[in-house]
Every structure is written in C-alpha cells, then in structure tokens.
C-alpha positions in Angstrom: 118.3 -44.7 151.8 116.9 -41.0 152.5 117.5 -38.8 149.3 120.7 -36.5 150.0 119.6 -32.9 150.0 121.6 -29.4 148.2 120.9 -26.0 148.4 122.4 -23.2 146.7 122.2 -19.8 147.9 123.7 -16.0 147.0 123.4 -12.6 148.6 125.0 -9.6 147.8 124.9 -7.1 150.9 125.8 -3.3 150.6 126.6 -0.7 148.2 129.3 -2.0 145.0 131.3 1.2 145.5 132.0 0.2 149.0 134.8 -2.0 149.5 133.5 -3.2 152.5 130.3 -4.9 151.2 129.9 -8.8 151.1 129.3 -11.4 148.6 128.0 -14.7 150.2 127.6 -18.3 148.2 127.0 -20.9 150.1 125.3 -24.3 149.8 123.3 -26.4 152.3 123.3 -29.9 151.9 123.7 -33.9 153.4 126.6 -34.7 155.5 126.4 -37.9 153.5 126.1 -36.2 149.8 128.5 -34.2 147.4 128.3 -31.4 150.1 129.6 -33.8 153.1 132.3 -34.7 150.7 133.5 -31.2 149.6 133.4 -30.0 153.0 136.1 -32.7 154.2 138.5 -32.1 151.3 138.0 -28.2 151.3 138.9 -28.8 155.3 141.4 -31.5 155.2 143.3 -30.2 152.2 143.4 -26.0 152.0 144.6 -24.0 149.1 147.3 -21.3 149.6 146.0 -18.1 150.2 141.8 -19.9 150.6 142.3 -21.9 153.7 138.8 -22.9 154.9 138.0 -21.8 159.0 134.8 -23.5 160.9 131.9 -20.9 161.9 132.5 -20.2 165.3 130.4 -17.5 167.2 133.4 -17.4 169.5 136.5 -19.5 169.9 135.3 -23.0 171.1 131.6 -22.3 170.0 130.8 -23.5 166.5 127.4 -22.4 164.9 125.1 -25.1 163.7 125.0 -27.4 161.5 129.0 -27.3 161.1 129.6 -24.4 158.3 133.1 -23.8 156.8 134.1 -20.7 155.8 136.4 -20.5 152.2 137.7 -16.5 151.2 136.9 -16.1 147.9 140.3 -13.5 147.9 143.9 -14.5 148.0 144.3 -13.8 151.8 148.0 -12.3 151.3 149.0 -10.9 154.3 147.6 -10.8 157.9 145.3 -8.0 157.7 143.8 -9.9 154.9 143.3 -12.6 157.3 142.4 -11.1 160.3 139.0 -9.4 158.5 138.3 -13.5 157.9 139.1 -14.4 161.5 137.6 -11.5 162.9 134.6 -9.9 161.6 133.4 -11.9 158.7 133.7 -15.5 160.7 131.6 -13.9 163.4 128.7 -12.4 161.4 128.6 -15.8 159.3 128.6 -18.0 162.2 125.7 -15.6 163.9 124.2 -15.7 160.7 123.9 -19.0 160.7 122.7 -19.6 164.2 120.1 -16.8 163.9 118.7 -18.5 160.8 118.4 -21.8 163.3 116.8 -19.8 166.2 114.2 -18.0 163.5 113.2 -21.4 161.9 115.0 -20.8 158.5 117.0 -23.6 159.1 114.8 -26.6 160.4 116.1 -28.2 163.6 115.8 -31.5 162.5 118.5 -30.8 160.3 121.2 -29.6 162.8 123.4 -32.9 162.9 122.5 -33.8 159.2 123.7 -30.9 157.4 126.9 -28.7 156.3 127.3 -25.5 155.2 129.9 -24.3 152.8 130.0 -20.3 152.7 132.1 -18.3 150.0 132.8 -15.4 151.3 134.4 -12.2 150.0 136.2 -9.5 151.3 137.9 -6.6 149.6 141.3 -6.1 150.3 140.8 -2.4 150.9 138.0 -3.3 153.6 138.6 -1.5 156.9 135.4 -0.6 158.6 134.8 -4.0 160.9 131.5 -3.0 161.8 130.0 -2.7 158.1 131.8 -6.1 157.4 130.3 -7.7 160.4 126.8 -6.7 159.6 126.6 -7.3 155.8 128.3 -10.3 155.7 126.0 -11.7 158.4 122.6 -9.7 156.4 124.1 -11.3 153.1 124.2 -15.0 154.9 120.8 -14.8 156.5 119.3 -14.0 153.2 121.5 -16.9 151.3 120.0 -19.0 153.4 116.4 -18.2 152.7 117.0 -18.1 149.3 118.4 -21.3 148.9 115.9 -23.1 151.2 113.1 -21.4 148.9 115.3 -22.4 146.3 114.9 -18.5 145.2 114.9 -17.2 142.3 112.0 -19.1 141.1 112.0 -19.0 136.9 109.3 -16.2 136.5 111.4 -14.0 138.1 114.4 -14.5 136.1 112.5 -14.1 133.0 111.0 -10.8 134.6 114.4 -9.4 135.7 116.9 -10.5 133.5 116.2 -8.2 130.7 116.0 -5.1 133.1 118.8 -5.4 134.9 121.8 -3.9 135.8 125.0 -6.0 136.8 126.4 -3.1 139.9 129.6 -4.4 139.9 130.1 -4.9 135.8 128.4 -1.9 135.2 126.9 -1.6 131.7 123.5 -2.9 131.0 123.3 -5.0 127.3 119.9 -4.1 126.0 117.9 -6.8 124.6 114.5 -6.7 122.5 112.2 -8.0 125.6 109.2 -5.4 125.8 107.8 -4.3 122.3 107.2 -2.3 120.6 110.1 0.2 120.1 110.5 2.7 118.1 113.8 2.3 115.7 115.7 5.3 114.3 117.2 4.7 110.7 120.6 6.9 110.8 121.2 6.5 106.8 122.1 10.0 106.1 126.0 9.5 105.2 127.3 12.4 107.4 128.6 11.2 110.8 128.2 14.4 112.7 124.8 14.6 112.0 123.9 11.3 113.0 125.5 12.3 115.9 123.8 15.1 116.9 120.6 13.1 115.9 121.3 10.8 118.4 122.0 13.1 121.1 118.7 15.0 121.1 117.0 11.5 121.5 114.7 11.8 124.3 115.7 8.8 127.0 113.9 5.6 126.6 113.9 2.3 126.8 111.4 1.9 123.8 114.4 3.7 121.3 116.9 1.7 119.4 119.0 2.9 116.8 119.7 1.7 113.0 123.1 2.2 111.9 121.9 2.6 108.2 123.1 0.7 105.0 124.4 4.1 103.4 126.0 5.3 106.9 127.6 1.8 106.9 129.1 1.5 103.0 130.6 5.7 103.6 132.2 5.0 107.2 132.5 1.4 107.5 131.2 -0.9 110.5 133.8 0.5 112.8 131.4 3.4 112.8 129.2 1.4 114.6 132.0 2.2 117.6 131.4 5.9 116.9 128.1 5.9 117.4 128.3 3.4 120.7 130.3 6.6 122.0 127.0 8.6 122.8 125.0 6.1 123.3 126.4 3.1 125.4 123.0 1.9 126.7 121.3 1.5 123.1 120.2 -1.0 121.4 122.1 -0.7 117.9 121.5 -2.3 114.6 123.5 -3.0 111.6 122.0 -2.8 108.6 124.3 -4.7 106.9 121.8 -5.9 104.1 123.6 -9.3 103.7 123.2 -11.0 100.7 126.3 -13.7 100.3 129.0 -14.4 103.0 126.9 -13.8 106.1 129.6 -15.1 108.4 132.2 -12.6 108.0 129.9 -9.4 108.0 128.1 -10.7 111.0 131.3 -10.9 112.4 132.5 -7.4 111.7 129.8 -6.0 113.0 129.8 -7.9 116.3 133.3 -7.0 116.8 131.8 -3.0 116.5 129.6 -3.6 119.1 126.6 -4.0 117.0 123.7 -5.7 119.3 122.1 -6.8 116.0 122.0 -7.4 112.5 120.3 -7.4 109.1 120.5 -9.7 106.0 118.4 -9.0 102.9 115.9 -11.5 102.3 116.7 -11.8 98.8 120.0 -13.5 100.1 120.0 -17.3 98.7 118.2 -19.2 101.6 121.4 -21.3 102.5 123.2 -17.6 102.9 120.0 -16.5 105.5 120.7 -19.9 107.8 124.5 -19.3 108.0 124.1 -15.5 108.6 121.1 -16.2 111.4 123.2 -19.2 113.0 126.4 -16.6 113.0 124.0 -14.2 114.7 122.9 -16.1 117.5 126.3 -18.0 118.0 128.2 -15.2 118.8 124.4 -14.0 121.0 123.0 -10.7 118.7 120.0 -10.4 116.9 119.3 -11.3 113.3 116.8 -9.7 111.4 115.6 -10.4 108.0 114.1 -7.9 105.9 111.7 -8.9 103.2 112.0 -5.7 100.8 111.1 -7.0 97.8 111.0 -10.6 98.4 107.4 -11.4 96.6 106.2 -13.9 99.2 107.9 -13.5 102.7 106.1 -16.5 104.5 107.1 -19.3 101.6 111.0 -17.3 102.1 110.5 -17.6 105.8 109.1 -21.3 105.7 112.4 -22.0 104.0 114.7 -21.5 106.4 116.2 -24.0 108.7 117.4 -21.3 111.2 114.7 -18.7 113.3 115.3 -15.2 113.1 114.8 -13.0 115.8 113.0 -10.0 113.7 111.3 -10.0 110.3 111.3 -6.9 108.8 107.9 -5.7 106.4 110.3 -3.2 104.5 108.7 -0.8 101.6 111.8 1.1 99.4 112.1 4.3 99.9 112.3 4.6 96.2 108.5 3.0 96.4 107.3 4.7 98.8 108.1 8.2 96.7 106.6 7.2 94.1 103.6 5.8 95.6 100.9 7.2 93.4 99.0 9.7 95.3 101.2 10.4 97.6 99.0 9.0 100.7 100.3 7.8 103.5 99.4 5.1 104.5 98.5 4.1 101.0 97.0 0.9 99.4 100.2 -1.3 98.8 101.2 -0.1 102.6 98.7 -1.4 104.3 98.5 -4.7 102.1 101.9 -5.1 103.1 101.4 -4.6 106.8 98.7 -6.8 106.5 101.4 -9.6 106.5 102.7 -9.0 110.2 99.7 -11.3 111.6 100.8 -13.7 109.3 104.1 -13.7 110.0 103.4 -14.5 113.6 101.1 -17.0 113.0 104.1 -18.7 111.1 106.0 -18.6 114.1 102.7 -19.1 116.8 104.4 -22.7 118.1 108.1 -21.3 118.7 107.1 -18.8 121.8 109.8 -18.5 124.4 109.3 -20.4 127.6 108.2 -16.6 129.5 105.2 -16.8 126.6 107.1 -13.9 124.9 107.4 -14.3 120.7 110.0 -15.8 120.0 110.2 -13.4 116.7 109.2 -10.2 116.7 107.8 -8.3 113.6 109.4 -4.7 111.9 107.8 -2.6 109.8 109.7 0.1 107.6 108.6 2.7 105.4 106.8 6.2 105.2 106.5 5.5 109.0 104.9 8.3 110.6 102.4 8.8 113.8 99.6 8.2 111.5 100.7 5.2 109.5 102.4 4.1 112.7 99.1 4.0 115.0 98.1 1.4 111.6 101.1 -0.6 112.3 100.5 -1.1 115.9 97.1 -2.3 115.3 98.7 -5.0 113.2 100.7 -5.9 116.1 103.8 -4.7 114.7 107.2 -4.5 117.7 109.4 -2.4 116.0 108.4 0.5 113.7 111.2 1.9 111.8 111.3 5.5 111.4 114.0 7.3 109.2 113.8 10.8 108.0 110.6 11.7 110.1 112.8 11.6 113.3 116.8 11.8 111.8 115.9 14.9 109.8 113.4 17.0 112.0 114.1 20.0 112.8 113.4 19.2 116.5 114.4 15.3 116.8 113.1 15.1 120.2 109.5 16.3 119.6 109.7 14.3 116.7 110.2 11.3 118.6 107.3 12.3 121.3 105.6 12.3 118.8 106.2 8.6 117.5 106.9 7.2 121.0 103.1 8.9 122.2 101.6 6.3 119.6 103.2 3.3 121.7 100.9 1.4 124.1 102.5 1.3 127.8 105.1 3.6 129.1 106.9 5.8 127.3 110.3 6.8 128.9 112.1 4.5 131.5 111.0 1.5 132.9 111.0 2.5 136.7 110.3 -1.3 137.8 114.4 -2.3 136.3 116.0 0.7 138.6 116.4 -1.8 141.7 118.9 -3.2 143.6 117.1 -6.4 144.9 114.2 -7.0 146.4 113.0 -10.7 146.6 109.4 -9.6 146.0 106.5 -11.4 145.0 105.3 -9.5 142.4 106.1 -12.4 140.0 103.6 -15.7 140.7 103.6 -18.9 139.3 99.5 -19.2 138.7 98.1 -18.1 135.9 100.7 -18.2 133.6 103.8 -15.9 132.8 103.3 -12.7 134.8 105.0 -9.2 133.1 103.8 -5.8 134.0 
C-alpha cells in the first residue's frame, strides 16, 4: 500500500494594518489519508458560521486536485460571505491551478490529492481587488512552502530569536547572540534609573539589571516601572535568591521580568527549585557565584541547568582591592574560571550549536577590564556605576559596547517581513551571521 502523503503550508500576504490582507493554512495530502478524511466531514458536516465551499475558478469549474475552502472568521452576515464567495474563492482556486500549470503541484498528483485551505478575511475588508490578489499570492506560496516542507530547522533557529510577531506586536527578547552588555540599575532612586535608561543608546547588545538594592526600596513591581521605557529590553531581576525560590521567581515573572537571579550560596536543593521555577514559567535563571569558594563543584551539584552563571566580585571587594588596579590579580584569577565553566557545560549545547549556558562576569567592569573578559569568552559583562552613574550614559555605553566583537547597534538582518531566502544551509553545520 503506497504511503499516504501530508503537507502543511502558511502564508501571510499584505501589510497587518490592512484589513484586507490574507492569512492562508492549508494542507496537501492523500485522498486516502487523514486529509481525504477531514475533507469529507469538514464538507459533509459544516459548522455555523465556517461552512466549507469547493475551489472553483468559476461556477461549474473546480480547480485541481479538489480544494475546500473553510473561513477562519464567523461569516455573520452576507457581506461576510460574499468576500468568501467572491473574491477569496476565486484567487484560491486560481491559486491552486497556477501552482498545477507552473509545476508546483506535480500532475501526477491531480486525482490523488485534496487540498484544505484556511482562509481568513477581516470583517472590515472591502477592497476586492487587494483580497483577490493576496489571497491568491498567499496560497501560491503555501503551497511551495509545504511541498518544500519550508521552514527547514536552520532557519527557525536563525529567525526565531529576531523576530517580530506583526500582528502581536511586541518582540520578547531572548539571550541568542552574545555578548551583551548588562546595565546594573542599583542606585535606590527610581527617577534616576529612569533617566539612566533613557539615554541608553539603542541596541540589541543592551539588557538591563534591575538591581538587588533598587529591588528591596521599590519592590518587584518596580520591575513594571521600568518596562514603561523600555518595552523591548531584556530585563533582569536580581532577586539574589537564597531560600523559597518559587515564590520570588514568581513575583518577578508576574513584573515582567525576562530573567532572574539566585545567589549561589543558596542551599543547592533551593538553586534546582528556583532554576526549574525559572524555566517552567520560560525566563532565564542566572546563578551568581559571589563568594561561593569553588563554583564548578556548586555548579556540578545541581540537578537543574541554568541558563547564565554569573563570575560576580563584591563591590565591597573590589574597593578594597589593594592597589586599586583594575583589572587586578584576584580579577583576573576569577575570570579565569569562565572557560571552565563552559567546559562544565561543553556536552549540553543547544541543537543550533549555541551554549546552552552562557557566562557573566561582574565587577569593576570597565572598557579595559572588559576587553579581558571578552578574551575569556565571557557573554554578558555587567557594568554598574561606569554606565548608571556617568555623566554622559550614552558615551559611556559606546564606550563599553565599542569593546564587543560584531555589530554594535541593531541587528538589520531581524527587520524583515519574510523572505524565504537561502541564506540559511543545511551543510556545514549551524549557519548564523
């Protein structure tokens, strides 16, 4: 018996703040498989309001193979309905019959397959023309996609950090292209973190630090305040967990907080519930190591995989560093453990080849001592009072961000609508920038 075939395919055709743009899902499958099936009861027996029609280029000419058409919205009176009838069941049938003509759609496969089309169309759609031709661009290229069976992985590893949902609107950052540089906000005075934040220069390589201080004066609603002028960021608690992870991972999710921090001190059962809690509800959960006397033996401990390790020297230290260099002796014996904290981790890379957990290093960080860092292969350097208390914060940054391999400012490759490119291949391995 011949192996029953199923494609899936989506387009998205036309601007999101146009009503009269269209959303296509359809699959392609055997008259003799699941799709056969669903085609005869979505035909046979119609839902109020989603009653399927056949793909007809004109009455009494059906495209091929036999498609169905099924609105995706409530058609509730006969406007609704005649955009479906009209417009929408032409361009998908021509669609369809195009793709045939153009080889897309094998001939072989004529009297073998069915189509099911979802098809959307906005109640507040009036301009027949635009619906006709992107709901028959949008089923063309659902098609191709699904007969390519498009995307292929790479390119949802490449694009899924970058992009930006049009219709949803916000884009959730995510820690997918070190390093970065990370501003601590631990000055206890709101409007100056504030104002700190706006004179950040804009870049994807910035995320912010709500600071341990900031958090105990204001509280992790404050988190909220600061989402207020900065919607796009990245934004850390630095909650400094010690005992009852759980519940302050949860107050800080529900401000918004993208990620996390638990002391290392914390009893190691304490670290595994506050990194499960993290990563359940889907932030980041960083550990920092300040004065934890051997990180790798705490780190080996754990049942649960953080997503950052922090290298963290006191501030207290760090002032009273003898000397006064920067960076001194016990800094640079310290940063000497960020290889070794990825090695520790070398066997848990992601399936894109990306580290699975990424290394932070805090303390006297400055463009000097930060160049030292970088070397080490540190992601994240976290700057505090060299940035928040500048007297020009965004020359201040420059100055860290000009120490960062790579760009500096926005990724120009994530401002994109779609474009099915090749840029990503499957040979050679994972395939970035």
């Amino acid at each position: 018996m011949p192996k029953s075939e199923y494609y899936i395919g989506e387009a998205l055709v036309g601007d999101p703040s146009d009503p009269n743009l269209a959303h296509i899902d359809l699959i392609i499958g055997s008259k003799d498989g699941p799709v056969g099936v669903s085609f005869a009861n979505a035909l046979s027996t119609p839902s109020k309001g989603h009653g399927g029609l056949l793909a007809g280029i004109r009455p009494n000419l059906l495209a091929k193979p036999v498609s169905l058409i099924v609105p995706k919205v409530t058609l509730a009176k006969m406007e609704d309905a005649s955009k479906i009838f009209g417009p929408a069941q032409a361009a998908v049938a021509k669609g369809i019959a195009d793709a045939v003509e153009e080889g897309i759609i094998p001939m072989n496969k004529l009297e073998d397959w069915l189509i099911i089309a979802s098809v959307y169309i906005h109640p507040e759609a009036k301009d027949y023309r635009k619906i006709y031709q992107y709901n028959y661009g949008a089923t063309k290229l659902a098609i191709q996609r699904a007969l390519r069976k498009y995307p292929p992985i790479e390119k949802i590893f490449y694009d899924k950090d970058r992009a930006k949902h049009p219709v949803a609107g916000i884009r959730v950052p995510r820690l997918w292209r070190p390093p970065y540089v990370q501003v601590a906000l631990d000055h206890p005075a709101l409007e100056k973190q504030i104002k700190v934040v706006k004179e950040l220069p804009k870049s994807d390589r910035i995320i912010l630090e709500v600071g341990t201080p900031f958090l105990k004066k204001y509280g992790v609603e404050s988190i909220k305040q600061i989402r207020e002028v900065a919607k796009d960021k990245f934004i850390v608690a630095d909650l400094k967990t010690l005992d009852v992870g759980k519940l302050e991972v949860d107050f800080a999710f529900d401000a918004t907080a993208d990620a996390v921090v638990a002391s290392g001190l914390a009893a190691t059962a304490s670290l595994d519930k506050f990194i499960l809690e993290a990563q359940r509800l889907g932030i980041h959960a960083f550990v920092d190591t300040m004065e934890v006397s051997n990180p790798i033996e705490k780190l080996s401990s754990l049942k649960q995989t953080p997503d950052v390790v922090i290298i963290h020297r006191a501030i207290d230290v760090e002032q009273s560093a003898a000397g006064g260099q920067s960076p001194d002796a016990s800094q640079k014996a310290r940063w000497a453990l960020v290889p070794k904290i990825k090695e520790l981790y070398t066997n848990q890379k992601k399936a894109s080849g990306r580290d699975r957990v990424l290394v932070a290093v805090a303390g006297g960080i400055e463009p000097s001592t930060a160049a030292y860092a970088i070397q080490q292969g540190a992601d994240i350097l976290i700057v505090g009072r060299f940035i928040a208390s500048a007297k020009d914060v965004e020359f201040a940054m420059r100055r860290m961000l000009g120490v960062l391999p790579g760009y500096q400012d926005i990724d120009l490759k994530r401002i994109h609508s779609e474009d099915d490119d090749n840029t990503v291949e499957k040979s050679g391995g994972p395939k970035w920038d």
